[in-house]
Backbone as JSON Lines, residues from 0, in Angstrom:
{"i":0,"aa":"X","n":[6.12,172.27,121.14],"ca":[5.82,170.96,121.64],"c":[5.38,170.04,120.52]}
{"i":1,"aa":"X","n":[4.8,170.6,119.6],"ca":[4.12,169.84,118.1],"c":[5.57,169.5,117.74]}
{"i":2,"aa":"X","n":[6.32,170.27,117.68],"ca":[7.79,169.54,116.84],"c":[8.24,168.63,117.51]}
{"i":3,"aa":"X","n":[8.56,168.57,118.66],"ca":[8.89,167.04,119.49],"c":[7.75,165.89,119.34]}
{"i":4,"aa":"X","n":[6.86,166.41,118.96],"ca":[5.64,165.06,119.53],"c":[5.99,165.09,117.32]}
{"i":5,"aa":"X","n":[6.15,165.19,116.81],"ca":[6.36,164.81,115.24],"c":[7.43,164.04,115.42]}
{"i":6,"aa":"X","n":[8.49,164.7,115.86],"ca":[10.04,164.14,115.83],"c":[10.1,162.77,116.69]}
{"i":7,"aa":"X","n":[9.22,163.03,117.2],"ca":[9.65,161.48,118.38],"c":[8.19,160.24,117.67]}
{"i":8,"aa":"X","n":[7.68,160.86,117.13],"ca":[6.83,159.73,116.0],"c":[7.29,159.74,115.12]}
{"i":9,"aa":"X","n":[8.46,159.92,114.76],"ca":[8.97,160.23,113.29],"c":[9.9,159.09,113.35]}
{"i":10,"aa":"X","n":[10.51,159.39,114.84],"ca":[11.68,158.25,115.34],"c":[11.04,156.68,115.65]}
{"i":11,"aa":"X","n":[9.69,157.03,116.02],"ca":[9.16,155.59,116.79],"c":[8.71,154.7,115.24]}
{"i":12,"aa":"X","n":[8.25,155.35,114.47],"ca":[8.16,154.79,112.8],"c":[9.29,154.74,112.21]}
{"i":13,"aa":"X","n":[10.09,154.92,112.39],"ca":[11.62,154.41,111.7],"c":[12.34,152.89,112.72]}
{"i":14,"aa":"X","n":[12.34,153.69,113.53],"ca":[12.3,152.05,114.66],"c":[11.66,150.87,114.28]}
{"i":15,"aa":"X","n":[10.39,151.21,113.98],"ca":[9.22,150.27,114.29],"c":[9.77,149.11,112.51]}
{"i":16,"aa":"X","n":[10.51,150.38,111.06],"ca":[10.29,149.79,110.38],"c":[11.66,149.19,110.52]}
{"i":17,"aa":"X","n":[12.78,149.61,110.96],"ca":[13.92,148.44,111.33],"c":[13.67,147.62,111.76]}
{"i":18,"aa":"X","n":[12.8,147.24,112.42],"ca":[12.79,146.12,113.36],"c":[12.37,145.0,112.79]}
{"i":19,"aa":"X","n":[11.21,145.44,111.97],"ca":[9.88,145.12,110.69],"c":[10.76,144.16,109.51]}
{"i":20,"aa":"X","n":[11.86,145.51,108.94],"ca":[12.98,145.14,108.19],"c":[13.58,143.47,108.94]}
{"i":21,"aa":"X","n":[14.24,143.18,109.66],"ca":[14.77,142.34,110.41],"c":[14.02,141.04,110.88]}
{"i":22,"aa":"X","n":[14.12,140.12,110.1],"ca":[13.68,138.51,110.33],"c":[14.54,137.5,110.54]}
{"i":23,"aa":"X","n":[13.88,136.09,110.96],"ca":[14.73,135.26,110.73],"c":[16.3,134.76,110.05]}
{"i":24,"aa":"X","n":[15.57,135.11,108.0],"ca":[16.39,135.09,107.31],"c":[17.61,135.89,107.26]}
{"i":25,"aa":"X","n":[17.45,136.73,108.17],"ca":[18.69,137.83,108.46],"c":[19.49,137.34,109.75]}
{"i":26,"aa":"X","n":[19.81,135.87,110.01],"ca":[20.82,135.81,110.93],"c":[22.0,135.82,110.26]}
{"i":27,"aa":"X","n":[22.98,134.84,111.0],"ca":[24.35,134.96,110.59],"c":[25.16,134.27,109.65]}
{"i":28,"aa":"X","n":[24.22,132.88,109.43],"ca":[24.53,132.01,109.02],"c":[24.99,132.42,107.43]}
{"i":29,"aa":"X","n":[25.78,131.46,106.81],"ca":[26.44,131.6,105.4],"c":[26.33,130.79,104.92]}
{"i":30,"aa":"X","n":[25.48,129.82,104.91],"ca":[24.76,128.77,104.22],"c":[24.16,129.35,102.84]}
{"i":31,"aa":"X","n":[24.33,128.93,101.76],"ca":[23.99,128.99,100.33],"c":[22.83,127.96,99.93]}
{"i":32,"aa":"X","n":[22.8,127.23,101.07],"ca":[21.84,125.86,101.16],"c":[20.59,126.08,101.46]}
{"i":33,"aa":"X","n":[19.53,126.24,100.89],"ca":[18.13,126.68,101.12],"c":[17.62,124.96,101.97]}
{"i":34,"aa":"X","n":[16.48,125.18,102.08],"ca":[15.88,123.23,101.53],"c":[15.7,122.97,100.42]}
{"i":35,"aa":"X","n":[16.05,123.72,99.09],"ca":[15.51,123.19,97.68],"c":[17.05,121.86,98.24]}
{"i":36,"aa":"X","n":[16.26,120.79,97.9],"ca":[17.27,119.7,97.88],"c":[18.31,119.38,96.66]}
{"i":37,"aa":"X","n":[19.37,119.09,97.04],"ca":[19.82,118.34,95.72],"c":[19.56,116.99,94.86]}
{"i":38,"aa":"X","n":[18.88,116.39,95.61],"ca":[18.16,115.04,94.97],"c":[17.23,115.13,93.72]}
{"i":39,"aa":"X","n":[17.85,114.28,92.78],"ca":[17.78,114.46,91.48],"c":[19.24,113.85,90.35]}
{"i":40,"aa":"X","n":[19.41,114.54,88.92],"ca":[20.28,114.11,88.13],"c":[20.73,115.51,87.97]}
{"i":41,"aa":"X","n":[21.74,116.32,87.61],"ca":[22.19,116.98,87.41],"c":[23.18,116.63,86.4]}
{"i":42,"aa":"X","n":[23.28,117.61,85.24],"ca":[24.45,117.35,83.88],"c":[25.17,118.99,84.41]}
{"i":43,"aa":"X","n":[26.63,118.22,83.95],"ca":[27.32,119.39,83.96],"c":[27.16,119.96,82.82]}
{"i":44,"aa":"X","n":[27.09,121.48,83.19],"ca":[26.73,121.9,81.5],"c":[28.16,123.59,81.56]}
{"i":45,"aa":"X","n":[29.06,123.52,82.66],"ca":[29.83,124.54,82.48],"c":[30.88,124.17,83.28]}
{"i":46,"aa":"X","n":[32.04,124.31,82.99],"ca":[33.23,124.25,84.43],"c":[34.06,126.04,83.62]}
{"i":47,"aa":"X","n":[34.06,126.54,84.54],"ca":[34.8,127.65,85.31],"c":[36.11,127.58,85.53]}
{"i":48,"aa":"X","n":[36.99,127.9,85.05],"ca":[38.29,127.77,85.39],"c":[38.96,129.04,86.28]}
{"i":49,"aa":"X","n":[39.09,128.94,87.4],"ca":[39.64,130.3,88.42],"c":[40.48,131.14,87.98]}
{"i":50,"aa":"X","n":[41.48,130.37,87.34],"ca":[43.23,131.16,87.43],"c":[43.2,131.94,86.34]}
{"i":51,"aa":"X","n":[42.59,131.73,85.16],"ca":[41.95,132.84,83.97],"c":[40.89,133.6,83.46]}
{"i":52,"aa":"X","n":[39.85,132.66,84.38],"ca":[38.51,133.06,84.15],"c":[37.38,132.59,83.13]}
{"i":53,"aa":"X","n":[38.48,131.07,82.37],"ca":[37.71,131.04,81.5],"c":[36.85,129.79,81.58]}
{"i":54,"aa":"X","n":[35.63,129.53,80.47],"ca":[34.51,128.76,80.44],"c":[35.04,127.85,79.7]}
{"i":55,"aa":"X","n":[34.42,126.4,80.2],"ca":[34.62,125.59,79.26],"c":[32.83,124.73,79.02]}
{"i":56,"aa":"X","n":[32.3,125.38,77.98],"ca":[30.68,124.79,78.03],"c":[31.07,123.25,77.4]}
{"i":57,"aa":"X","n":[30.26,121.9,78.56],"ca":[29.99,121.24,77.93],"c":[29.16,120.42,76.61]}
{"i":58,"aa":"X","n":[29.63,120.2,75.87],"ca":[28.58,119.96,74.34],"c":[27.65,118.81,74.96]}
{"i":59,"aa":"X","n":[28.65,117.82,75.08],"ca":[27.73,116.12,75.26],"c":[27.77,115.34,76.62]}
{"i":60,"aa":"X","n":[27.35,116.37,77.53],"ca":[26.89,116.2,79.12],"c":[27.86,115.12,79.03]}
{"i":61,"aa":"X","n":[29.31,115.74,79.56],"ca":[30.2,114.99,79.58],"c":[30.57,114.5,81.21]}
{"i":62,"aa":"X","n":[29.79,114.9,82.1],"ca":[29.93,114.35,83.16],"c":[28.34,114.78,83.83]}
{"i":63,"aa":"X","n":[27.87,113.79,84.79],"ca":[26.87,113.59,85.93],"c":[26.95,113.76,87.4]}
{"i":64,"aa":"X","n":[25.91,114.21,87.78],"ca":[25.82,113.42,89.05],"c":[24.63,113.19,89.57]}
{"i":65,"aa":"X","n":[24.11,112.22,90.08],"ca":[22.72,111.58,90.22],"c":[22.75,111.38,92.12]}
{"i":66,"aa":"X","n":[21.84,112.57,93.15],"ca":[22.05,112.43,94.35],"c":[20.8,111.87,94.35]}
{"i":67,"aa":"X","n":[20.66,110.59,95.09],"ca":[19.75,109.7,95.73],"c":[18.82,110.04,96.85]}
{"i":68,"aa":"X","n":[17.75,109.98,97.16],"ca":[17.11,110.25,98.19],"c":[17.48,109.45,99.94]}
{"i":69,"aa":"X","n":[18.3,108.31,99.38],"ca":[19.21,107.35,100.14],"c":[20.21,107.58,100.34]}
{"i":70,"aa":"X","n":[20.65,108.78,100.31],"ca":[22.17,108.94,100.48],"c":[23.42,108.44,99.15]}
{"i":71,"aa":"X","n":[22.86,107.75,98.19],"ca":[23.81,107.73,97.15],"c":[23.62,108.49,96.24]}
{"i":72,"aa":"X","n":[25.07,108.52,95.54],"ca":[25.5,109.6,94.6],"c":[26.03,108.82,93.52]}
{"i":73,"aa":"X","n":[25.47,108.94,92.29],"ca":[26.43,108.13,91.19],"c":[26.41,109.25,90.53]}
{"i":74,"aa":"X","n":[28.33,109.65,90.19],"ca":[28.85,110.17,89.11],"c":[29.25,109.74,87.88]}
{"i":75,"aa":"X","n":[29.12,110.15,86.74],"ca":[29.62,109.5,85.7],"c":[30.17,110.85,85.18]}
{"i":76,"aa":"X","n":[31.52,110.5,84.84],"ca":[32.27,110.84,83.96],"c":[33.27,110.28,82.58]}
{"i":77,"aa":"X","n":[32.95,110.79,81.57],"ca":[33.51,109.89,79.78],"c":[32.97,108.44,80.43]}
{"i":78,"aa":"X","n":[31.66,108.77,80.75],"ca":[31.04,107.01,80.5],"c":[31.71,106.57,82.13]}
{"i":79,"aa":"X","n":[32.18,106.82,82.52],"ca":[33.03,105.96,83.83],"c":[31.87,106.58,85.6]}
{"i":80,"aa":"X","n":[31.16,105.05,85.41],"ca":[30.63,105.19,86.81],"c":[31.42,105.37,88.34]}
{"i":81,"aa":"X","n":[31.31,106.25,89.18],"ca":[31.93,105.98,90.31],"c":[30.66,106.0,91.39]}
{"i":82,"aa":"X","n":[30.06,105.41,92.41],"ca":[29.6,105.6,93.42],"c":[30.2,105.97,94.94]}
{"i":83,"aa":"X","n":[29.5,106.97,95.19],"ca":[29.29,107.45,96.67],"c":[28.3,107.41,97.48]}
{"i":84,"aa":"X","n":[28.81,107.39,98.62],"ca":[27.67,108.17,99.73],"c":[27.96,109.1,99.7]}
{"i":85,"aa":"X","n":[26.57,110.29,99.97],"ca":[26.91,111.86,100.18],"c":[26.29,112.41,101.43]}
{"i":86,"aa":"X","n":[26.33,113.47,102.31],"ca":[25.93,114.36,103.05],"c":[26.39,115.49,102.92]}
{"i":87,"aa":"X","n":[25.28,116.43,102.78],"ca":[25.33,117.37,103.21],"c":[26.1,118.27,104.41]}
{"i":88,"aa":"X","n":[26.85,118.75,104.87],"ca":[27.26,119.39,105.58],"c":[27.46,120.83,105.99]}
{"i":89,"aa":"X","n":[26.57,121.99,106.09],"ca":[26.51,123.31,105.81],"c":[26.66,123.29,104.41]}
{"i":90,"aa":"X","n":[27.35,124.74,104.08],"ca":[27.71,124.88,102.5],"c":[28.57,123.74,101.42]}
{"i":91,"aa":"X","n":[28.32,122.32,102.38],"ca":[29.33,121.3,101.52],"c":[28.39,120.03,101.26]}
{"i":92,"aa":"X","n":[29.09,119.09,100.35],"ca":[28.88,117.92,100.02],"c":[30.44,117.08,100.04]}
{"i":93,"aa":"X","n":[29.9,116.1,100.73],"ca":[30.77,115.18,101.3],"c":[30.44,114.1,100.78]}
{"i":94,"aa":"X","n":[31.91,113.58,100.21],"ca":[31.5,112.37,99.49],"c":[32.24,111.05,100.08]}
{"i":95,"aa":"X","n":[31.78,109.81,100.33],"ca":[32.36,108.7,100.79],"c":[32.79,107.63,100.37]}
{"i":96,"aa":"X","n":[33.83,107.12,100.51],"ca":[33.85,105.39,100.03],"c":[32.22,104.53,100.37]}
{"i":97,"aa":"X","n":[31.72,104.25,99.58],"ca":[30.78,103.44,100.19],"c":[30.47,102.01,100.98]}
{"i":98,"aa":"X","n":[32.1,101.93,100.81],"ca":[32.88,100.37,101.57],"c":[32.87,100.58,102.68]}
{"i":99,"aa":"X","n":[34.24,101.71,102.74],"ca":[34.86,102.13,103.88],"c":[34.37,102.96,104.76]}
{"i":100,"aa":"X","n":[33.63,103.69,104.23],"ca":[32.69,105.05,104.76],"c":[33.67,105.92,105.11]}
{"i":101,"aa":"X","n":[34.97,105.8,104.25],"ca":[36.01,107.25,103.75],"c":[35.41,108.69,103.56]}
{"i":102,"aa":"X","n":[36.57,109.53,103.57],"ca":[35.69,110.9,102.97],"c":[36.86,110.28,101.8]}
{"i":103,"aa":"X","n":[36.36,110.98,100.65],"ca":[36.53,110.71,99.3],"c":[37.48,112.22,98.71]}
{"i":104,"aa":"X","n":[36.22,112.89,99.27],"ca":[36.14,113.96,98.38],"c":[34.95,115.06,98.85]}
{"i":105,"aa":"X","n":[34.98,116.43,98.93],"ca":[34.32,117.46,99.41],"c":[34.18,118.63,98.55]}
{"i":106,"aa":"X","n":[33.03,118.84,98.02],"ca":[32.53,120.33,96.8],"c":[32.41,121.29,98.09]}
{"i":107,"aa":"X","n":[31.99,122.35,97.58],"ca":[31.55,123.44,98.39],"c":[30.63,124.21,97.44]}
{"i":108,"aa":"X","n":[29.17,124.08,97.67],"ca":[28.16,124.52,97.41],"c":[27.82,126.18,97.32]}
{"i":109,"aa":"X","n":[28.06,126.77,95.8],"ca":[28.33,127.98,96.04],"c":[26.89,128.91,95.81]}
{"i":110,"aa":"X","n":[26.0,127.77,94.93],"ca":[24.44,128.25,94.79],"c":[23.57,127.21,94.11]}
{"i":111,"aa":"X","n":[22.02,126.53,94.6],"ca":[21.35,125.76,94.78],"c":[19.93,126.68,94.59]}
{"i":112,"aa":"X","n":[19.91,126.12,92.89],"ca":[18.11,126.87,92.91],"c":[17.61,125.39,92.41]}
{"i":113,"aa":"X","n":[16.28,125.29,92.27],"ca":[15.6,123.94,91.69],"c":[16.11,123.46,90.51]}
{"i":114,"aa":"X","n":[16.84,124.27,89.87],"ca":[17.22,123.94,88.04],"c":[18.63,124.02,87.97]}
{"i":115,"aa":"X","n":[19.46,125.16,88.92],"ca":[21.14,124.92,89.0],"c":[21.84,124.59,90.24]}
{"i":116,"aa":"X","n":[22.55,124.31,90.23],"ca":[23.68,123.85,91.22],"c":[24.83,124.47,90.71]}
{"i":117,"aa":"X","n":[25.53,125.0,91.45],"ca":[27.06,125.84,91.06],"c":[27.81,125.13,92.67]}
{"i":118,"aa":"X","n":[28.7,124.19,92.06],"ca":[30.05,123.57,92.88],"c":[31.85,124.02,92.54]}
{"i":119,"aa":"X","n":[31.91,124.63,94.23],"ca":[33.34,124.8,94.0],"c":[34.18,123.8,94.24]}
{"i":120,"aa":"X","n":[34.8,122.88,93.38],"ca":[35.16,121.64,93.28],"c":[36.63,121.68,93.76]}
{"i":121,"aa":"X","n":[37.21,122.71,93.53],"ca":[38.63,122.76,94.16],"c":[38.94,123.86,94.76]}
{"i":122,"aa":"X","n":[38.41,124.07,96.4],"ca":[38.03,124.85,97.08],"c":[39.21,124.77,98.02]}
{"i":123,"aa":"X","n":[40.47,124.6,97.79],"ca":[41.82,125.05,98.45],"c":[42.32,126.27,98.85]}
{"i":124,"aa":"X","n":[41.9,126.73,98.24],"ca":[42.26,128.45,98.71],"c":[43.19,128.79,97.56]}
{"i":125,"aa":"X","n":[43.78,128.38,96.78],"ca":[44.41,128.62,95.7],"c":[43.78,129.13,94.57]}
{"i":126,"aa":"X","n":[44.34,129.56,93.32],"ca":[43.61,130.3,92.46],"c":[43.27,129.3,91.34]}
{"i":127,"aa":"X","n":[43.93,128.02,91.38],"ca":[43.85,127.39,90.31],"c":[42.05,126.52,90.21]}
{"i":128,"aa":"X","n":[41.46,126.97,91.06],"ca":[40.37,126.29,91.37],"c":[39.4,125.94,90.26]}
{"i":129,"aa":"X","n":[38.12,125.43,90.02],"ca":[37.16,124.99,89.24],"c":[35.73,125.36,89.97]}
{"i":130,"aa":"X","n":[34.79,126.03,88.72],"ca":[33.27,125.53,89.08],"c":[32.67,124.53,88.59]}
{"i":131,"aa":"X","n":[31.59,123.99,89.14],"ca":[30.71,123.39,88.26],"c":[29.58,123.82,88.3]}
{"i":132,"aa":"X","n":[29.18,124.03,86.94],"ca":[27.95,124.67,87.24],"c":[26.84,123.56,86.35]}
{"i":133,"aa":"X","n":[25.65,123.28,87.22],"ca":[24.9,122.11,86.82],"c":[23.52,122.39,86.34]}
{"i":134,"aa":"X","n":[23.14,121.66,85.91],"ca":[21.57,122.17,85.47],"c":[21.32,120.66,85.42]}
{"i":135,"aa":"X","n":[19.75,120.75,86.54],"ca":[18.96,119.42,86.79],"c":[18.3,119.0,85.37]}
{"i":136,"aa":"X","n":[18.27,117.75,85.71],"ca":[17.27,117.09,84.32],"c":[16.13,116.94,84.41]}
């Protein structure tokens, strides 16, 4: 009878620590998007090339992007300003005409810590795709 009354506390503490194991953060969702926000300046400091694998490190923060606490986004690239509106959308950023309130253009947010941002910029399903990988200022 001692071996059942072990075995069945043996079972009720393995239970007890699955369950223990199992929170919130363990639903289903596939969000890469914490709340660390993206608001801030971000320099590109890497693009990723898919179809070979290879790096291209930027020397002279050759492109930006500056997300607004207002919903705007100014990119600069070789010196050339463009403005957007942006939202968030699950694992994306959505970018807009700020005239028209167009979609423009859509990243897909592949990882978001306080200091990097990693964007899949040509997220077609094809191999020829791009990262960006960012580091805040």
């Amino acid at each position: 009878m001692k071996t059942n009354s072990k075995l069945s506390s043996g079972l009720s503490l393995l239970a007890a620590l699955f369950f223990l194991g199992c929170n919130s953060d363990d639903d289903n969702s596939n969000s890469n998007v914490s709340n660390i926000s993206v608001v801030g300046k971000w320099t590109l400091y890497n693009t990723i090339f898919i179809s070979d694998n290879s790096d291209h490190i930027c020397q002279n923060s050759c492109s930006t992007f500056e997300f607004k606490a207002n919903g705007t986004c100014l990119f600069t690239e070789h010196n050339e300003l463009t403005s957007y509106t942006y939202r968030i959308d699950g694992d994306f950023i959505k970018y807009y005409n700020p005239t028209t309130e167009s979609l423009e253009d859509t990243d897909r947010i592949i990882s978001l810590t306080n200091t990097d941002l990693r964007l899949s910029i040509d997220d077609d399903g094809d191999a020829n795709g791009r990262h960006y990988i960012l580091k805040k200022n």
